[in-house]
C-alpha positions in Angstrom: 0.0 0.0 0.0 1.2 3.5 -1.2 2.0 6.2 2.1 2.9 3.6 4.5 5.3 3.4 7.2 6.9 0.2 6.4 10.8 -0.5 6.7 11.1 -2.4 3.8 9.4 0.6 1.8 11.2 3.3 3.1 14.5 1.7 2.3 13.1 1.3 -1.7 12.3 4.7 -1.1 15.9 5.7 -0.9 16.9 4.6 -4.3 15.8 6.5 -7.8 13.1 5.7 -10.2 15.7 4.5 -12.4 17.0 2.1 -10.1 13.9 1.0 -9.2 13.1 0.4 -13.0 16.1 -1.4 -12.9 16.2 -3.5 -9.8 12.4 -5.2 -11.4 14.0 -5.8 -14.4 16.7 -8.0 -11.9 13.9 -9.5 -10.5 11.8 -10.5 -13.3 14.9 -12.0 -14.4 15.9 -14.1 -11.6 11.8 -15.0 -11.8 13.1 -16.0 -15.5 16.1 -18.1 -14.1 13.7 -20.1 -11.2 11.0 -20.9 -13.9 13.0 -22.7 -16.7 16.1 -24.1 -14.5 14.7 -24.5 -10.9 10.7 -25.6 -12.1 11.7 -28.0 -14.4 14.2 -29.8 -11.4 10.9 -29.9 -8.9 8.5 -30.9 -11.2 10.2 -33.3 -13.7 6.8 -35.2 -15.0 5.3 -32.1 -16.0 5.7 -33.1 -19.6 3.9 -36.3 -18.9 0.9 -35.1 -17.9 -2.5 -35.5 -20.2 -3.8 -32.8 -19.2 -1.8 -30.0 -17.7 -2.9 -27.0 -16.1 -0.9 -24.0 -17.3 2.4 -24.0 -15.4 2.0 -20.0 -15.0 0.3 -17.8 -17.1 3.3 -15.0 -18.6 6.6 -14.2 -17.7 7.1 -10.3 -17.6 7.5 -7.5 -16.1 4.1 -6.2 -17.1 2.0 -9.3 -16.5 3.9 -9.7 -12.5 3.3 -6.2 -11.5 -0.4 -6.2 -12.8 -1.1 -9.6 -11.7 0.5 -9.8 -8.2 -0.3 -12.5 -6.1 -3.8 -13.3 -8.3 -1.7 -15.6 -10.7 -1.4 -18.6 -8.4 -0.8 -21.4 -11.0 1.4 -24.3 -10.3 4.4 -23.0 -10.7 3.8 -19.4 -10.6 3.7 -20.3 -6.7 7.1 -21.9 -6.9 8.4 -19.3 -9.1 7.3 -16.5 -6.5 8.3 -18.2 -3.4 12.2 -18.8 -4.6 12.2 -15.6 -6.2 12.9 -14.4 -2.3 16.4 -15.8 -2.5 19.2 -13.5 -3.8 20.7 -12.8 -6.8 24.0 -14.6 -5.8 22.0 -17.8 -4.3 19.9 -18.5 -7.6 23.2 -18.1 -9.8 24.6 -20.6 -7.6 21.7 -23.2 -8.2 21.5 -21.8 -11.7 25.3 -22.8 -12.4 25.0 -26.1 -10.3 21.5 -27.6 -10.8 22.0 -30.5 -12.3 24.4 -31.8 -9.5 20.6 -31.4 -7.4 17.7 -33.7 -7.0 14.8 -31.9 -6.1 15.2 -33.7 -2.6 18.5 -32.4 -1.8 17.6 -28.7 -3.5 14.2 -28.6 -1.2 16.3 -30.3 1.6 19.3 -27.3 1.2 17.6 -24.3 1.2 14.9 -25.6 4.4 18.0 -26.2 6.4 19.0 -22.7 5.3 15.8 -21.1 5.8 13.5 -22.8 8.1 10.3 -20.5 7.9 10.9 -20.5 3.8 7.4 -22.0 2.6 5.4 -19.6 4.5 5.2 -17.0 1.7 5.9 -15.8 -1.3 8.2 -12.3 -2.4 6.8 -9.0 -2.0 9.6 -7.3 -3.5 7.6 -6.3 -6.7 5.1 -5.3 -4.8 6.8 -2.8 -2.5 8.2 -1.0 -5.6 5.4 -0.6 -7.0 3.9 1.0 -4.0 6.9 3.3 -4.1 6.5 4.2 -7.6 2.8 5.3 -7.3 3.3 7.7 -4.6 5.9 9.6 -6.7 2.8 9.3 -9.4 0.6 10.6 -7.2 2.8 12.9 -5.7 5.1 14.2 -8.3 3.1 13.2 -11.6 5.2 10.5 -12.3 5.3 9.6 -16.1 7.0 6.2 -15.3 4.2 3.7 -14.5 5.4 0.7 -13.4 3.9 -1.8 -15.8 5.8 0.2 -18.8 7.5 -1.9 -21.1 10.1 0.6 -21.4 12.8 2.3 -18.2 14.7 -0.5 -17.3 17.8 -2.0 -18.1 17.9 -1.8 -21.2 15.4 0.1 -22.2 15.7 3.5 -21.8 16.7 4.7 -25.7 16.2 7.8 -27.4 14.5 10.5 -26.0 14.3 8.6 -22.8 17.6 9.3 -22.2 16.5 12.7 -20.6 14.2 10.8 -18.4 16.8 8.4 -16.9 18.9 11.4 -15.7 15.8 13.7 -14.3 14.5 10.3 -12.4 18.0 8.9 -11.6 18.3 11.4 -8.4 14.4 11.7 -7.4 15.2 9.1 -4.3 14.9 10.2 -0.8 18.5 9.9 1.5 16.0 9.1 4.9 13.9 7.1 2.9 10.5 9.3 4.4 7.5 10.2 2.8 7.4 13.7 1.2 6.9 17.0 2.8 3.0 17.5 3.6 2.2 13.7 3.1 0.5 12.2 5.9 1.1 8.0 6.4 -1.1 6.0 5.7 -1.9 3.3 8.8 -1.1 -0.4 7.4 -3.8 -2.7 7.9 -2.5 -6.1 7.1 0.8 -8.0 6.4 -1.0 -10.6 4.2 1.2 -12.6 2.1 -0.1 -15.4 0.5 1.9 -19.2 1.2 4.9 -20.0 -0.3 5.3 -23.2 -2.4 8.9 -24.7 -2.3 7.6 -27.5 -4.7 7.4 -30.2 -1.6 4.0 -31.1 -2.8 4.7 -31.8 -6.0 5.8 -35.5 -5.0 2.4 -36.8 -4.6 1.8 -35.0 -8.3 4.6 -37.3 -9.4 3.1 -40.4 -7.7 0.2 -39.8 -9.5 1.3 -39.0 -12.7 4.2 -42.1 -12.4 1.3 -44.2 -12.1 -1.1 -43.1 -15.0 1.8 -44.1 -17.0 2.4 -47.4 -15.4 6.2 -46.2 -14.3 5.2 -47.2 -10.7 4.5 -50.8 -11.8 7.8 -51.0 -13.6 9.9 -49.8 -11.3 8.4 -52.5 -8.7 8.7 -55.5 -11.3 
């Protein structure tokens, strides 16, 4: 929510439109990393299936910001909960996963983070927040579902923009002169999906197959 006291907010608060621009590009492309490296190492059978649900609905930066938390498909969950891990710990899985089975990669990171599962990254979301009070505020022409302003894509005569927005951040990290906080009423995050009950899936789908019945002869 836009106006709120919130640590986690203020500190995005500190940093520029640009980098903000920049830091969800990051992000929707460590989301890109987790779906077609990590997914595919928890849920090996999803090719078997006769009838699959879709695995998520779109990767981008436009679809995650307007979506949220509504796109809860299977691996849209998993996608979002390992998306909380750094940069530097999904490049390590990244360059190593096929030296994991999805028992020892579930296994590793619960050891490492306990309370993991409960939910899913907010990142995204507290940007966002960010970036529509200084639309509100200070007529922002940067929305945050805009194809263009990130990485890479600032060009031609958005040059000028990157420079007026690359110092618009706040040093304290407070709200703007004049603008009262808004009181936070909940913390609701939905639950995180580390891909543990994707087993049973596999159970299932090993024995539609007849896999199971091999495996035992």
């Amino acid at each position: 929510m836009p106006f709120v006291l919130d640590v986690r907010t203020s500190q995005m608060r500190r940093h520029s439109t640009a980098e903000l621009m920049e830091l969800l590009d990051l992000h929707e492309t460590m989301k890109d990393v987790i779906l077609h490296y990590i997914c595919p190492r928890l849920d090996p059978t999803y090719q078997l299936s006769y009838d699959p649900l879709p695995l998520m609905e779109q990767v981008s930066r436009e679809h995650s910001l307007n979506a949220m938390w509504n796109d809860q498909s299977k691996w849209a969950r998993i996608v979002k909960t390992y998306a909380k891990l750094g940069p530097e710990e999904l490049m390590h899985y990244f360059e190593n996963i096929y030296s994991y089975t999805r028992k020892r990669l579930i296994t590793e990171i619960r050891l490492q983070r306990p309370t993991f599962n409960l939910d899913q990254e907010s990142l995204q979301g507290v940007i966002r927040c960010v970036l529509e009070e200084r639309q509100l505020v200070d007529d922002l022409p940067i929305v945050p579902e805009d194809c263009e302003g990130g990485i890479l894509d600032f060009r031609g005569e958005r040059d000028l923009q990157r420079i007026k927005y690359g110092r618009d951040g706040r040093a304290d990290g407070t709200l703007p002169p004049g603008v009262p906080p808004v009181r936070q009423l909940s913390r609701y995050s939905p639950r995180g999906d580390d891909g543990e009950y994707l087993e049973e899936e596999t159970h299932s789908v090993f024995d539609v197959h007849g896999y199971t019945a091999m495996l035992q002869a």
